[in-house]
C-alpha positions in Angstrom: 20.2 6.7 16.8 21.1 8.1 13.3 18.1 9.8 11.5 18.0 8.2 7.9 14.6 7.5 6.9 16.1 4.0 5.0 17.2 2.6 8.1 14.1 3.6 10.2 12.1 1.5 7.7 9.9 -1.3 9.8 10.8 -5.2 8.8 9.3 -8.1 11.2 7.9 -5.5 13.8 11.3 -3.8 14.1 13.5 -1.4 12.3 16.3 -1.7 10.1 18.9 0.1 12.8 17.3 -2.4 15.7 17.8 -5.5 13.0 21.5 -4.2 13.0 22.1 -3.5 16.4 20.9 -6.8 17.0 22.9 -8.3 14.3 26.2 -6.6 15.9 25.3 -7.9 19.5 24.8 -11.3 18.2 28.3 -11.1 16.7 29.9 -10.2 19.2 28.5 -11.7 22.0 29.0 -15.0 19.9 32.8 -14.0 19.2 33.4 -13.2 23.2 31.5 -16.9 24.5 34.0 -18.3 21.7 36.8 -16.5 23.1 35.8 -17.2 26.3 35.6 -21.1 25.9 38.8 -21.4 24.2 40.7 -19.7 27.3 38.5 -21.3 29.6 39.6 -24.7 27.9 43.6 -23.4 28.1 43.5 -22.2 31.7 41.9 -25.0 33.3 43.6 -27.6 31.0 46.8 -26.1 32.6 45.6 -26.5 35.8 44.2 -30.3 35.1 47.5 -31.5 34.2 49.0 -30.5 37.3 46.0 -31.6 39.4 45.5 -35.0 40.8 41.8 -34.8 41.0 39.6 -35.4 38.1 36.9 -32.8 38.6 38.9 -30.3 36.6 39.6 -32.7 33.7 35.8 -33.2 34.1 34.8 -29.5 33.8 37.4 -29.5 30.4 35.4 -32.5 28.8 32.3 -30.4 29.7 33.6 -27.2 27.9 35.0 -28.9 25.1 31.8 -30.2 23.9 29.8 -26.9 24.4 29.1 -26.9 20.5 28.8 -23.5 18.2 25.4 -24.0 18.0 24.7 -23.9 21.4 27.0 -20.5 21.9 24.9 -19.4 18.7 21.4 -19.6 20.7 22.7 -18.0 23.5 24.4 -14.3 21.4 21.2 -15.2 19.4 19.1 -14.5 22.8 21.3 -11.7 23.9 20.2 -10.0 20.7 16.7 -10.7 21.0 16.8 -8.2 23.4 17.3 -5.5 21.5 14.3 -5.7 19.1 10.7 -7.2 19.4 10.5 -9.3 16.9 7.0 -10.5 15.3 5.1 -12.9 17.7 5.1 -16.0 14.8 9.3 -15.6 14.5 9.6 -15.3 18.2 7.7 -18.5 18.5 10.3 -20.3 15.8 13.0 -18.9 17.7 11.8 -20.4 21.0 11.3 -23.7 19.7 14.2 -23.9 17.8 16.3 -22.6 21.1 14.7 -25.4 23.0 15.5 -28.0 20.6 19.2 -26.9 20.6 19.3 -26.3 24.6 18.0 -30.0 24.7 20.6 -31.3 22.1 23.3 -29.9 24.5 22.3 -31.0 27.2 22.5 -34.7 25.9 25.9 -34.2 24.3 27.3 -32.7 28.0 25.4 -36.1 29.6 27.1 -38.3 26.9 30.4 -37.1 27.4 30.3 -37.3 31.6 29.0 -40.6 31.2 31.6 -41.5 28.9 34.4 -39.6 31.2 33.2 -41.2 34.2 33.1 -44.6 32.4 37.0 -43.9 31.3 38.0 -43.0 34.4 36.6 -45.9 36.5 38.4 -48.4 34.2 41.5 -46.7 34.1 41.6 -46.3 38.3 41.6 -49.9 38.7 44.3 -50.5 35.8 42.1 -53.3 34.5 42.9 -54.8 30.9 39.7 -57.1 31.5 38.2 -57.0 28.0 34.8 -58.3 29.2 35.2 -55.6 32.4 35.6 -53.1 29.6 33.1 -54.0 27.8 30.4 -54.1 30.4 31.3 -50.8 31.6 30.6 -49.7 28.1 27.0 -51.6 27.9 26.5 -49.8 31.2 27.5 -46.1 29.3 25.2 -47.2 26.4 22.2 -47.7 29.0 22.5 -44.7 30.5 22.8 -42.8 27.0 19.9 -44.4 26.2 18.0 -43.3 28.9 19.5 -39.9 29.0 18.1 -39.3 25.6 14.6 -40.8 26.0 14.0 -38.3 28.9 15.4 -35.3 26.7 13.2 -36.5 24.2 10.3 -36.7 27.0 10.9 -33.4 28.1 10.6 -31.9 24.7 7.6 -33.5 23.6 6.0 -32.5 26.8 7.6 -28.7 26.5 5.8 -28.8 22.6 2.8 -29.6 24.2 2.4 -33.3 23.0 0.4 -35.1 25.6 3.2 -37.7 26.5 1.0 -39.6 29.1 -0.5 -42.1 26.3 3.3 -43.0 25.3 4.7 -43.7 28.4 2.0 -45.9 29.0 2.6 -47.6 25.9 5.8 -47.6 26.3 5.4 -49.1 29.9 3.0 -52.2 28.7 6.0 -52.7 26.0 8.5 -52.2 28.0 6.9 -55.0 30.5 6.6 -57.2 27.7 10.4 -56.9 26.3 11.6 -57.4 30.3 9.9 -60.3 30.6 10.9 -61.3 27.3 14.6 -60.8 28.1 14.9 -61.6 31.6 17.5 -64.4 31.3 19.7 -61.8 29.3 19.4 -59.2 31.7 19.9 -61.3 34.7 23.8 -62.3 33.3 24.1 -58.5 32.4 23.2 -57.1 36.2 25.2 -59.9 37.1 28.3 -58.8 34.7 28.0 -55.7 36.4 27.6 -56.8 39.8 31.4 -59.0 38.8 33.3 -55.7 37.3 32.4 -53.9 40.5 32.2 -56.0 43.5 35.3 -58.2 41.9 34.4 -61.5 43.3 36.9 -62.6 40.8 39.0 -61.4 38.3 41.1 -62.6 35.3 43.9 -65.1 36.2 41.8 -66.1 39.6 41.6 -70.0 39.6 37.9 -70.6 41.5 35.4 -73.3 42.5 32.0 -72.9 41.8 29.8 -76.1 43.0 31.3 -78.8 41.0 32.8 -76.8 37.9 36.8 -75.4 38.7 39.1 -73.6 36.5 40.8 -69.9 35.6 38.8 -67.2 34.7 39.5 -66.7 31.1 37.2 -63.6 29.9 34.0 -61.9 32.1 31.5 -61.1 29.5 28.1 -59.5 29.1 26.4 -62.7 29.4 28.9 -66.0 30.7 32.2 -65.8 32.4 34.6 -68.8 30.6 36.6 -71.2 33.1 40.0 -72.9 31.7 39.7 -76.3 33.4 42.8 -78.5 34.6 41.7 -80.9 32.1 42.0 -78.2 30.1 38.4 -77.6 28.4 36.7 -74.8 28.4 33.6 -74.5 30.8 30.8 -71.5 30.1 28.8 -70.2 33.0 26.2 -68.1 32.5 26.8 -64.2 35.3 23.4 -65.1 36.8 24.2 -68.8 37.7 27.8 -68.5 38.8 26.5 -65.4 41.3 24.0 -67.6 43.0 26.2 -70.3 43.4 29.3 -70.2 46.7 32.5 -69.3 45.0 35.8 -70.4 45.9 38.6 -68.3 45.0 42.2 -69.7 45.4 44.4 -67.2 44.1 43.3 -64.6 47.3 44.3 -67.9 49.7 47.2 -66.1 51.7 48.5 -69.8 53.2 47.0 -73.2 53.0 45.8 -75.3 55.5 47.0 -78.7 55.3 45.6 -81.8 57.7 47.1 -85.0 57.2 46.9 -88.8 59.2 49.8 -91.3 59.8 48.3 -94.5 60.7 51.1 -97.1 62.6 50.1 -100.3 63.6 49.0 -101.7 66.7 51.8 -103.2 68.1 53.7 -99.8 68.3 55.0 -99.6 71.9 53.3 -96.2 73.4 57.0 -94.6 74.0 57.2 -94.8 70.2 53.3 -93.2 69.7 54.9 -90.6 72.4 58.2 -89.7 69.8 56.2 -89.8 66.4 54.1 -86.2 67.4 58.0 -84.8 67.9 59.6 -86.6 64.7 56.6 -84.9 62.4 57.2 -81.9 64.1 61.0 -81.5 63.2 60.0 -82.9 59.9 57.7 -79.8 59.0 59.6 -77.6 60.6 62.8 -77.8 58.1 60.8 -77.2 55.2 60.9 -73.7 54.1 57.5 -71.7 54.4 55.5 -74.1 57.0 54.1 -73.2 60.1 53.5 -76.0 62.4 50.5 -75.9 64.5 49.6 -79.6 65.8 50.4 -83.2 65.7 48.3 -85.7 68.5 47.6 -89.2 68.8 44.1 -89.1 68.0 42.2 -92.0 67.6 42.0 -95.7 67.6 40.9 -96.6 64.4 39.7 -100.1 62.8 43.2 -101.1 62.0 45.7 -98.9 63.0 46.5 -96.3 65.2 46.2 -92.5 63.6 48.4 -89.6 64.1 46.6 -86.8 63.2 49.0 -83.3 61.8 48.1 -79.9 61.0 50.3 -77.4 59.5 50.5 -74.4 56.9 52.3 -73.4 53.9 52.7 -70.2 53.8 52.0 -69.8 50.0 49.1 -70.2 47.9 50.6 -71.8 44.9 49.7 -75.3 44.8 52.8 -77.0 43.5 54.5 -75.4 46.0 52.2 -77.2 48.5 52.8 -80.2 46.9 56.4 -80.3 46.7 56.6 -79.4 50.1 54.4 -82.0 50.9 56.1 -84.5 48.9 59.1 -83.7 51.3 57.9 -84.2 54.2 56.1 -87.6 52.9 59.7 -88.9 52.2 61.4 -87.8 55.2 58.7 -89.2 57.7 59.4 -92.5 55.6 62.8 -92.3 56.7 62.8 -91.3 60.0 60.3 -94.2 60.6 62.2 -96.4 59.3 65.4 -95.8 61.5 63.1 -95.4 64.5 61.6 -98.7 63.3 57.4 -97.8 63.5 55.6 -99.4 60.8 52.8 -98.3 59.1 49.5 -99.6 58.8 47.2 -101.1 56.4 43.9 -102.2 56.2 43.7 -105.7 57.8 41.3 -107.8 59.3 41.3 -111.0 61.5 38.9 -113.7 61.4 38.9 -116.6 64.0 37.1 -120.0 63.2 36.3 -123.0 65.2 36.6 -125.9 63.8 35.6 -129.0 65.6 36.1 -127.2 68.8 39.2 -125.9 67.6 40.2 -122.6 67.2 42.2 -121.4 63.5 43.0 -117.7 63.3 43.0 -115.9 60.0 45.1 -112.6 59.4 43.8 -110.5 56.0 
């Protein structure tokens, strides 16, 4: 250590060559964690784009918002070291180092909530403005609570007795819950939507009595486009309760139908007509035929009962096909001459010992 009286004058319980050995170390130690982020930033943002995974693209969001300040404290500690400074400025450096240490910590936690946030919407390719946006409401409550517990942790590391304020803060918190409840029923419930996907945009459903396509998922309602073609607002909460019925995941549709003939069909035709619906369903594209019986007696006819699948989900499809058959059965039982029934009813009188008989 060089030997000028000057330099081994005492300032703030150390001299003037400690104060600039420590002012070199804190220069250079900030200049190498600078340097040192800036390639670490390079390197593994090479190695990110080439990567599939995400954890490297999560470790660059992390570095990028390691602030100056922060890299400051740290050179700022590694010259603290070399002198022994005066108890009142160590204490000022202290509590200034925590209040910086706690600041970074929230702006690494805002920026891995935000990434993962990104990155789950993204995955799933979703343009669902209301999916969006309750993924964001979710980002915001978890900032929120992020900071209240850095701010927690301070307090208590300043030795500010918290325990009266998070009581407080408890009782107030109950309050505003109950207060709010209905809201933050429809917003677990938005949540609840965007992940488990119940539904989705474009997804025609039935919920109770109400049907419609999903329009827009928000915080709060989900909006249905009716056939009719008003709009119909649910509230999250209600519609999640409720047994939903969603026809744009049907794979193939079921379809049962009767063909009621009259009585006075002989039983060799009752034998054919299973056969003739058969054939029928059969040269329609996309069906699958599965039954046809003579299944009951009923009050005025006898019923034919047919079951059979399109093999497509769209509805006009279903009814076109449908609509097909329905003319070709009419045909075919016509040439085979069956008849079909219709409600009818006959009523026998006696009159003066007579007997009249009434067909309606």
């Amino acid at each position: 250590m060089l030997d000028i009286p000057f330099l081994q004058r005492a300032l703030f319980g150390a001299t003037l060559t400690q104060w600039l050995i420590a002012t070199a170390t804190l220069v250079v130690a900030y200049a190498a964690l600078a340097l040192l982020r800036r390639v670490l930033i390079t390197r593994i943002g090479i190695i990110a784009a080439r990567s599939k995974t995400h954890w490297d693209d999560l470790v660059v969001e992390v570095l990028r918002r390691t602030r100056p300040y922060f890299l400051f404290i740290l050179a700022l500690q590694a010259a603290r070291r070399v002198i022994t400074p005066d108890p009142k400025v160590a204490t000022v450096l202290d509590a200034f180092s925590v209040i910086v240490v706690l600041v970074q910590i929230g702006v690494w936690g805002n920026g891995i909530i935000g990434f993962t946030a990104t990155r789950y919407v993204d995955q799933r390719g979703t343009e669902d403005i209301g999916a969006r946006t309750t993924i964001q409401a979710v980002g915001y409550a978890g900032r929120f609570v992020l900071w209240a517990l850095l701010v927690v942790t301070g307090l208590d590391h300043f030795g500010i007795q918290i325990t009266a304020l998070i009581t407080g803060l408890g009782v107030g918190g109950i309050a505003v819950a109950l207060a709010v409840q209905n809201i933050l029923g429809d917003l677990f419930a938005a949540l609840a939507i965007v992940l488990d996907k119940p539904f989705v945009v474009g997804d025609f459903i039935i919920v109770d009595n109400v049907l419609g396509t999903v329009e827009h998922v928000g915080l709060k309602t989900t909006r249905l486009r009716s056939l009719g073609g008003e709009q119909i607002i649910v509230s999250n909460n209600d519609l999640l309760k409720s047994r939903i019925r969603n026809y744009k995941r049907m794979e193939q549709r079921r379809i049962v139908f009767q063909l009621d003939v009259t009585y006075d069909t002989a039983p060799e035709k009752m034998n054919r007509i299973p056969g003739i619906i058969r054939e029928v369903i059969e040269s329609q594209e996309l069906t699958r035929f599965d039954r046809s019986h003579f299944m009951t007696f009923a009050e005025s006819s006898l019923r034919v009962e047919t079951v059979y699948f399109v093999l497509a989900p769209d509805y006009n499809k279903y009814a076109d096909t449908q609509h097909a058959i329905n003319v070709e059965l009419l045909r075919r039982c016509n040439a085979e001459g069956i008849e079909f029934a219709f409600p009818t009813r006959t009523l026998y009188h006696m009159n003066d010992g007579q007997a009249a008989v009434s067909t309606t």
